[in-house]
C-alpha positions as CSV (number, residue, x, y, z in Angstrom):
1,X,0.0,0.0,0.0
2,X,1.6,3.7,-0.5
3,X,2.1,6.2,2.0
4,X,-0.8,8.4,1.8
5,X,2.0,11.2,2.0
6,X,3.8,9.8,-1.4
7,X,-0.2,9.6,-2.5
8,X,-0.7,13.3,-1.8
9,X,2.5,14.9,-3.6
10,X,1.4,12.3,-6.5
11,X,-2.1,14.9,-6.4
12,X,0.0,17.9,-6.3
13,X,2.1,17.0,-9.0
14,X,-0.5,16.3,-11.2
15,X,-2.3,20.0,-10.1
16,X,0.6,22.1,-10.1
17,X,-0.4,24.6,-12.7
18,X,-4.0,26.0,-11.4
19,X,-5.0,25.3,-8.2
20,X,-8.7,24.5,-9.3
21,X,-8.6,21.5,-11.7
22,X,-11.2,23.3,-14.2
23,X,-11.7,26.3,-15.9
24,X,-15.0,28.7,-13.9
25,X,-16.6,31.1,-16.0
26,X,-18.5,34.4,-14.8
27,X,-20.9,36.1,-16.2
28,X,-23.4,39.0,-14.9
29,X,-26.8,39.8,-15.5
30,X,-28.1,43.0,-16.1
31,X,-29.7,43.1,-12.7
32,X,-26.0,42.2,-10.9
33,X,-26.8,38.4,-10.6
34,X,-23.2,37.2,-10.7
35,X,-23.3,33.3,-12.0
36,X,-20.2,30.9,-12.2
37,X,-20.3,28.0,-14.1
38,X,-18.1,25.0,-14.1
39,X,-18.3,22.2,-16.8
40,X,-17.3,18.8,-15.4
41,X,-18.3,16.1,-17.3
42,X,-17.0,13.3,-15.3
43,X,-20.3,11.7,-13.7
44,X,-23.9,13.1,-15.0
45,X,-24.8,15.0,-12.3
46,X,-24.8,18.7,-11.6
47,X,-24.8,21.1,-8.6
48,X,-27.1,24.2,-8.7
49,X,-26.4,26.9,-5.6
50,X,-27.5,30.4,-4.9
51,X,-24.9,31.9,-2.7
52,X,-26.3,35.3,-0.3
53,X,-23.8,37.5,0.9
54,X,-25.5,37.7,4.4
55,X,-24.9,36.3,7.2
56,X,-24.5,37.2,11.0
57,X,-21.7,39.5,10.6
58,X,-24.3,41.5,8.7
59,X,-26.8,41.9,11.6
60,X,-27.7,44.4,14.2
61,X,-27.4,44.3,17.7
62,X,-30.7,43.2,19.1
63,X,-31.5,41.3,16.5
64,X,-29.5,38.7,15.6
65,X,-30.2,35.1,14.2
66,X,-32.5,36.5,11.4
67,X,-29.9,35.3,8.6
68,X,-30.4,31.5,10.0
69,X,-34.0,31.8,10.7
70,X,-34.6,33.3,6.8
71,X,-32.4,30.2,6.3
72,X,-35.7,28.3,7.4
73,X,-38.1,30.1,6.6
74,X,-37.3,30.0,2.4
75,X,-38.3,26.3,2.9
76,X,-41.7,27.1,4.0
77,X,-43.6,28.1,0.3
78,X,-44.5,30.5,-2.2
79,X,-47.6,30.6,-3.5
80,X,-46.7,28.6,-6.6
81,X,-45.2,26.1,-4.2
82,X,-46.3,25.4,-0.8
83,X,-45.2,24.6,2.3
84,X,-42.6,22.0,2.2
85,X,-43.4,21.2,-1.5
86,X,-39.3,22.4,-2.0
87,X,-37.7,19.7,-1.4
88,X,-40.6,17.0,-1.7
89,X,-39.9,18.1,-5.3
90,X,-36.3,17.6,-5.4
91,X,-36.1,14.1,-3.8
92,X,-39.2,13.1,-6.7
93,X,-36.7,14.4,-9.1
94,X,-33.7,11.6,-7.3
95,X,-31.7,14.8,-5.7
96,X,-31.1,16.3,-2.7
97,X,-31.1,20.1,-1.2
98,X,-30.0,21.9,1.9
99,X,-28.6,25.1,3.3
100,X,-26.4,27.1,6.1
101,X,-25.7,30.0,7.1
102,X,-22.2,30.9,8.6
103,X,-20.8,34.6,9.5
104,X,-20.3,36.4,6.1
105,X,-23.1,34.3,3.9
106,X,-25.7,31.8,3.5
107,X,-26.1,29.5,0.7
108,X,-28.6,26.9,-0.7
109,X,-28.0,24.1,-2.7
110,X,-29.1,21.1,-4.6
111,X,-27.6,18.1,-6.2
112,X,-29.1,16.0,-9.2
113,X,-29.0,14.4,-12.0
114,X,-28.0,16.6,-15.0
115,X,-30.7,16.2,-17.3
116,X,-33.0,17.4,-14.3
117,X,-30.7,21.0,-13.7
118,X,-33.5,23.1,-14.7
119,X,-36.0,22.3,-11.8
120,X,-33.9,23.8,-9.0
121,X,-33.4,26.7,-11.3
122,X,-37.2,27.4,-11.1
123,X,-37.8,26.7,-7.6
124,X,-34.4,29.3,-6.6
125,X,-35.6,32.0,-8.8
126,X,-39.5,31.7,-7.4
127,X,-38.2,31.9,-3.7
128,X,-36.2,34.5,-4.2
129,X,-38.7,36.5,-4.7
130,X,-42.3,35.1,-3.7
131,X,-41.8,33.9,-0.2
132,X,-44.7,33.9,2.3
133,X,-43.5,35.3,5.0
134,X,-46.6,35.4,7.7
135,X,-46.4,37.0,11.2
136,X,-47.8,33.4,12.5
137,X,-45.1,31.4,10.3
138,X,-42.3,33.5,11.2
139,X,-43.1,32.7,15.1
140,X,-43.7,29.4,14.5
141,X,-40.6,28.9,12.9
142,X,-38.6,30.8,15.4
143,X,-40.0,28.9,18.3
144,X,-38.2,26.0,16.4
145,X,-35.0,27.4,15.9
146,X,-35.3,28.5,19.7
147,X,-35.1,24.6,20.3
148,X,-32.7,24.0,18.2
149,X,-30.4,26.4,19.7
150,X,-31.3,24.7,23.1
151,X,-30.0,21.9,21.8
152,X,-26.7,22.7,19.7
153,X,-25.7,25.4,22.1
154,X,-26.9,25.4,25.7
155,X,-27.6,21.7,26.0
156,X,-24.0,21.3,24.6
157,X,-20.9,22.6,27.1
158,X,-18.0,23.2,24.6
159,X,-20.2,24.7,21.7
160,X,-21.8,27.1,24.8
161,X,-18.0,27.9,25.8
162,X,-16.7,28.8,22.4
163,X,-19.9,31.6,21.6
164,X,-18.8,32.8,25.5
165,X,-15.0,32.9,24.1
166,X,-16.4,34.6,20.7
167,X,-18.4,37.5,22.8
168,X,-15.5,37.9,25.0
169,X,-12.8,37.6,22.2
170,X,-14.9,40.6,19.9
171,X,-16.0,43.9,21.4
172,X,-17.2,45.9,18.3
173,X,-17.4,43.3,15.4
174,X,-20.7,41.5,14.7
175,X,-18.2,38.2,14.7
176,X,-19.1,38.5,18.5
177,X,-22.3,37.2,18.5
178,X,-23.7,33.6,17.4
179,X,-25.3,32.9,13.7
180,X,-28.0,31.2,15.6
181,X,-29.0,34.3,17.3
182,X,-29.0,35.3,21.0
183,X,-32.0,33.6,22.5
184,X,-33.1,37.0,24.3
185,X,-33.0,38.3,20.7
186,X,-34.9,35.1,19.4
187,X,-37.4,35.6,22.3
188,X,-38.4,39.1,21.4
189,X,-38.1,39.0,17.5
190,X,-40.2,40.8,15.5
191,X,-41.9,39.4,12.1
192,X,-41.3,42.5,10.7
193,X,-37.8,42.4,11.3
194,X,-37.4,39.3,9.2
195,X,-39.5,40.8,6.3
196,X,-37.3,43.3,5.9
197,X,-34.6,41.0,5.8
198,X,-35.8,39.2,3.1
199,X,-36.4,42.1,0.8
200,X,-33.4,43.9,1.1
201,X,-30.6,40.7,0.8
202,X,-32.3,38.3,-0.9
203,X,-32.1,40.2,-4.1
204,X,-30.2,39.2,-7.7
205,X,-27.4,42.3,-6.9
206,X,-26.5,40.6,-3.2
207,X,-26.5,36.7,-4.5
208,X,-23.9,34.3,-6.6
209,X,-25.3,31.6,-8.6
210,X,-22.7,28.1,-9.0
211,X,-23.4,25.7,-11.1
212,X,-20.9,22.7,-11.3
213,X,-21.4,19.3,-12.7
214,X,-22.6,17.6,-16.1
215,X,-23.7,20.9,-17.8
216,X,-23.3,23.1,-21.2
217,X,-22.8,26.5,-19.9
218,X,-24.2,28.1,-22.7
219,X,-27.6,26.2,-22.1
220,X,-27.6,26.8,-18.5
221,X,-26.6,30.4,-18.5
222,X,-29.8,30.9,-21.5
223,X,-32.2,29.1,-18.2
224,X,-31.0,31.2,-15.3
225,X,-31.0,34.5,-17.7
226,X,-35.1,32.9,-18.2
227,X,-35.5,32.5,-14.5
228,X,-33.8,35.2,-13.1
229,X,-33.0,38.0,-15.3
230,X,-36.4,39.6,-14.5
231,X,-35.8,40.1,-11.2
232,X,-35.3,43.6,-10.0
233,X,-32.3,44.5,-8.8
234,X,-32.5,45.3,-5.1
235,X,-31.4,48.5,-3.0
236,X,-27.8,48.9,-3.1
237,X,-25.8,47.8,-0.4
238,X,-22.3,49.3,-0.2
239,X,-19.6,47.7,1.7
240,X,-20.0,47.3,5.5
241,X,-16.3,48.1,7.0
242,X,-16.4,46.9,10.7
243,X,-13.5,47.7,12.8
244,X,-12.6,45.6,16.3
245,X,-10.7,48.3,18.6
246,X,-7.4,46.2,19.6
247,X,-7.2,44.1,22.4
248,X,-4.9,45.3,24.7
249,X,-4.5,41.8,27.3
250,X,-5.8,38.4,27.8
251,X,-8.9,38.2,27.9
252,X,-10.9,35.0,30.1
253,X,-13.9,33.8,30.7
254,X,-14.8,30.5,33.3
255,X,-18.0,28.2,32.5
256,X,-19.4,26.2,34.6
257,X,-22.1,23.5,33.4
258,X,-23.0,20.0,33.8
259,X,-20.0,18.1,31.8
260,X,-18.0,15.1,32.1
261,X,-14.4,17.2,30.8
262,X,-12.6,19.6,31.4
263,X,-12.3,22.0,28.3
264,X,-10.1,24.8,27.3
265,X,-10.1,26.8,24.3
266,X,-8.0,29.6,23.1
267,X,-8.3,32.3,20.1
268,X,-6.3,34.6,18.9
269,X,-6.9,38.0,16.6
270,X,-5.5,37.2,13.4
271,X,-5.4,38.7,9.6
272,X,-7.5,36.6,7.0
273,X,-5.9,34.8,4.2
274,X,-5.6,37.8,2.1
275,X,-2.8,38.8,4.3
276,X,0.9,38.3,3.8
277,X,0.3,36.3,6.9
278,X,-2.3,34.4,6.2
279,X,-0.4,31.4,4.5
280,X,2.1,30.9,7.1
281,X,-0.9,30.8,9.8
282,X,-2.5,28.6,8.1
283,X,0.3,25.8,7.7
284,X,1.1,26.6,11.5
285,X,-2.4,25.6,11.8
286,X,-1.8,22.2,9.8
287,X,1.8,21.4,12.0
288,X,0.1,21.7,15.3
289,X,-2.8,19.5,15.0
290,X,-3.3,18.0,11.5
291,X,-3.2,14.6,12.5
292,X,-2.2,12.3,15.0
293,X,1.5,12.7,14.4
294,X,1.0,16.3,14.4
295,X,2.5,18.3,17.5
296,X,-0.3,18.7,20.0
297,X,-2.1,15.5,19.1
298,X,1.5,13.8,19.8
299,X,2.5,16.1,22.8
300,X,-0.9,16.0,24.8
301,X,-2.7,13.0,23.8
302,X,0.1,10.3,23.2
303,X,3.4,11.0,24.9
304,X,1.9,13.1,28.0
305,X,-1.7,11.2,28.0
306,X,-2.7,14.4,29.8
307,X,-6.0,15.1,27.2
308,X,-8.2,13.0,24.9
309,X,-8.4,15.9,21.9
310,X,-6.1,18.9,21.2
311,X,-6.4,20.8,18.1
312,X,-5.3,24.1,16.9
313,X,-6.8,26.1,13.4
314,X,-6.5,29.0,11.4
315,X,-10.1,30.5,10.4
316,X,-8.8,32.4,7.5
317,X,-11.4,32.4,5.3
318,X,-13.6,35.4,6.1
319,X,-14.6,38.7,5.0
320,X,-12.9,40.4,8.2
321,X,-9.8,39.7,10.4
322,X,-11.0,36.5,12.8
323,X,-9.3,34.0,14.3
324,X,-6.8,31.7,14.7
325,X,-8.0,28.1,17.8
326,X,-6.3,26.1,19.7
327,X,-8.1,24.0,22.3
328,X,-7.9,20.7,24.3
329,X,-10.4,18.4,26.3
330,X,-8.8,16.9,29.3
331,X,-8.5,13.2,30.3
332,X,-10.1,12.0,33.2
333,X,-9.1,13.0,36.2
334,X,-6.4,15.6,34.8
335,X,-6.4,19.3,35.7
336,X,-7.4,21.4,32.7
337,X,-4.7,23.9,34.1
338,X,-1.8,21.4,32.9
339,X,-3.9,20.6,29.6
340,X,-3.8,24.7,28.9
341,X,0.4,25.0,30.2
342,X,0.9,21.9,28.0
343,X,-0.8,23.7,25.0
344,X,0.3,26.9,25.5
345,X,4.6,25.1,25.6
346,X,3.8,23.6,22.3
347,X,3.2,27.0,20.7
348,X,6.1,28.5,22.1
349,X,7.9,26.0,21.3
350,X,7.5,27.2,17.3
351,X,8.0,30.1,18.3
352,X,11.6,29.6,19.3
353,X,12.2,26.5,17.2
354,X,11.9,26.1,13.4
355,X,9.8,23.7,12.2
356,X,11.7,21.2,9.9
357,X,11.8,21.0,6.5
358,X,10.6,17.5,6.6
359,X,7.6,18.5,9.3
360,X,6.6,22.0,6.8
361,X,6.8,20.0,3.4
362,X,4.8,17.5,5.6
363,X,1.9,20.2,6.5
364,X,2.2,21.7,3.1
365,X,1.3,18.8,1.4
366,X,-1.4,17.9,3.8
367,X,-3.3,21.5,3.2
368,X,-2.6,21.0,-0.9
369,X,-3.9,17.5,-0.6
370,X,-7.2,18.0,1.5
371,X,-7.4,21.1,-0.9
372,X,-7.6,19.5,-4.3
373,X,-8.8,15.9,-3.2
374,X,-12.2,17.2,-1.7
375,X,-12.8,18.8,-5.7
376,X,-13.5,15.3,-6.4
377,X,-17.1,16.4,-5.4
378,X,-18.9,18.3,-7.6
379,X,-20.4,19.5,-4.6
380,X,-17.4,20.5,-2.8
381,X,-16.0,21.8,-5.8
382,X,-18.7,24.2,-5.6
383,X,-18.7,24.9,-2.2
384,X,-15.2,25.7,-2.4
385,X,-16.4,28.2,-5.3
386,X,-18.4,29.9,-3.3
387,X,-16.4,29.9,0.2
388,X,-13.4,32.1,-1.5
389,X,-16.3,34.1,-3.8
390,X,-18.0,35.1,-0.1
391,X,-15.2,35.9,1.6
392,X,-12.0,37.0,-0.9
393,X,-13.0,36.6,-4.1
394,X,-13.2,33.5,-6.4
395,X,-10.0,34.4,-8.4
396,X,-7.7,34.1,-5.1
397,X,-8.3,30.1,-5.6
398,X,-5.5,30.4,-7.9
399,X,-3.5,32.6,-4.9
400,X,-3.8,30.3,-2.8
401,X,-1.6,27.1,-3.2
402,X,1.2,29.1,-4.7
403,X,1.0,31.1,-1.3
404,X,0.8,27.7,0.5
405,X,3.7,26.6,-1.1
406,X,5.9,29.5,-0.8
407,X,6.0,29.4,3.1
408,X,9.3,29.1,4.7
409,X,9.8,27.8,8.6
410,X,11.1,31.3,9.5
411,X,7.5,32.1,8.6
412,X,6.0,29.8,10.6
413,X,7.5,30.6,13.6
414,X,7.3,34.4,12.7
415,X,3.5,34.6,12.4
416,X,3.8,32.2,15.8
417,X,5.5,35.0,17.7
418,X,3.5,38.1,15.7
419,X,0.1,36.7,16.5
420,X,0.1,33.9,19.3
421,X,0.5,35.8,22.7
422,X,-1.7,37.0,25.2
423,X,-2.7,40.9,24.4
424,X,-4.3,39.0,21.2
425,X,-5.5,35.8,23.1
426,X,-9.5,35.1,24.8
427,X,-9.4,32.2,26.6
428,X,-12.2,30.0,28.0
429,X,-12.5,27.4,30.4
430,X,-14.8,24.8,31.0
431,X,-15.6,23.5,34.5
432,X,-18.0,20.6,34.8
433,X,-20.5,20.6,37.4
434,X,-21.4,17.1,38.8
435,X,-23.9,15.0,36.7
436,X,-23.2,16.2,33.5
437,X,-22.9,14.0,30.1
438,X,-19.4,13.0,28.2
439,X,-18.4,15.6,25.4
């Protein structure tokens, strides 16, 4: 059997020209729809997604969690298709459909057969514009998402410790708060709110069409410019520039809930990937904890047996600076104060020591590799379309694995010592309360 390493720089080889294996080609509607279209011929199947650039990062204090609950609520009908008739229709057509909404977008998406492209077109372009949107509706669904936020956030310790760490980490940014919405926002939202919402971001000026898959982009761009090109522009929305004052010291915050683990996590204020930094954090991000051979995995978990998980991540991908993680659950019966010192040695041991160039060639070609084997999906080769479009622009896929591969280990350990240190760090610390359930 090869070494999956040997099997990865066998991948890179073969992609070392363009980072994206195919060719994407935009166009624009007269109404400022931008569409991108990738032909890949390789299975007949097809991808069709409508990309929103809103998401959390783009709501108001006091009001938060209307991106996600939109999210929800463009599932429940128009009045040429009613409530949950969306995707009923997709699965009778053999496909599937779903959605999320993240900090800086939301997106929707289905997956089908190519000869059966043009139904999601219909159903995208009627939505976008013909939603019901009922005062009793809007309730009912928030009531729903109120549950669900019981469940994914306060029911669950270490997701309720990293939105604490998020709050405390971010003092003017809208990154502070959840994309599920506070629930004393949830509680007291109004219908009107979410209206409003819907009419001024869901519009063909503020979205991204991707289609990737089994398609002739001639044909497909002549049925969205059908579908959509009627569509009145919406009102224009110029550029939100947010600015976090800087953080002048460590910041903390202690949890206590019912758990079974300690829990620590860290975050530190960092540049996205558009940065000159930005490659260097991110294959700092890949030696520290991609893999169990990589440093804290090794360090905590196998040689010191003091935690069960420790990872560390740069978030780079995002319209504004963000964040850079590292975080470890403790083993049983271990103090979560030697987990954190035993973390915390690890990255300043970088700092002071340069990686090899064994270990960085190693991390290198473990970002390259999870880069261009996941565009073996035509799914994920659109998702990946639309991630960089959101956030930096599609044409930086190109940028980016020539800036991947261009990182030295006097970078690593530089951006190690520039970013990772405590007037940039939040941390938060989870102390379990008798009675509480393994995480």
């Amino acid at each position: 059997m090869k070494h999956p390493i040997i099997i990865s720089l066998l991948f890179i080889l073969l992609f070392t020209a363009h980072a994206f294996a195919l060719p994407i080609n935009e166009y624009m509607l007269d109404n400022g729809l931008k569409v991108l279209i990738v032909e890949d011929h390789k299975a007949p199947t097809a991808t069709f997604q409508v990309w929103y650039r809103i998401g959390s990062r783009d709501e108001k204090s006091g009001k938060t969690g209307l991106s996600h609950l939109l999210e929800h609520m463009m599932f429940k009908g128009t009045k040429k298709h009613g409530p949950k008739t969306f995707s009923q229709t997709v699965k009778r057509a053999g496909g599937t459909d779903n959605a999320f909404t993240s900090k800086d977008y939301t997106g929707y998406f289905e997956l089908l057969a190519s000869d059966r492209i043009s139904l999601p077109i219909e159903l995208e372009a009627d939505r976008m514009q013909n939603l019901i949107l009922t005062k009793e509706s809007v309730l009912s669904e928030r009531d729903v998402v109120m549950e669900e936020r019981r469940m994914r956030y306060e029911d669950d310790p270490q997701n309720f410790v990293m939105e604490e760490v998020f709050a405390a980490a971010f003092k003017n940014h809208s990154y502070r708060w959840p994309v599920i919405g506070w629930m004393s926002d949830l509680k007291t939202l109004n219908p009107d709110d979410l209206i409003n919402h819907y009419r001024t971001y869901y519009a063909p000026n503020n979205a991204v069409i991707i289609v990737v898959g089994d398609v002739n982009q001639k044909e497909i761009l002549n049925r969205i410019k059908a579908a959509f090109g009627s569509i009145p522009a919406g009102p224009s929305l110029p550029p939100t520039a947010i600015e976090e004052d800087e953080q002048k010291g460590e910041r903390r915050v202690y949890i206590k809930k019912e758990a079974e683990l300690p829990y620590v996590l860290s975050v530190y204020k960092v540049p996205n990937i558009t940065h000159e930094d930005g490659f260097g954090l991110d294959v700092l991000g890949s030696i520290l904890s991609d893999g169990k051979s990589s440093r804290l995995y090794r360090s905590l978990v196998y040689e010191k047996q003091i935690a069960i998980s420790a990872w560390a991540g740069y978030e780079g991908f995002s319209r504004d600076p963000f964040l850079f993680f590292s975080g470890a659950t403790a083993g049983q019966g271990k103090k979560i104060e030697d987990v954190e010192k035993a973390l915390l040695d690890e990255i300043e041991k970088i700092k002071n020591e340069l990686p090899s160039a064994q270990e960085l060639q190693k991390a290198k070609n473990q970002v390259e590799a999870s880069f261009i084997m996941q565009q073996d999906s035509i799914y994920m080769q659109a998702r990946t379309i639309g991630s960089f479009e959101m956030t930096v622009g599609w044409k930086f896929i190109d940028r980016y694995l020539e800036g991947i591969r261009k990182v030295t280990p006097e970078d690593v350990s530089r951006v190690a010592k520039k970013y990772l240190i405590d007037e940039k760090k939040t941390t938060g610390i989870l102390i379990p309360l008798a009675g509480g359930a393994t995480q």
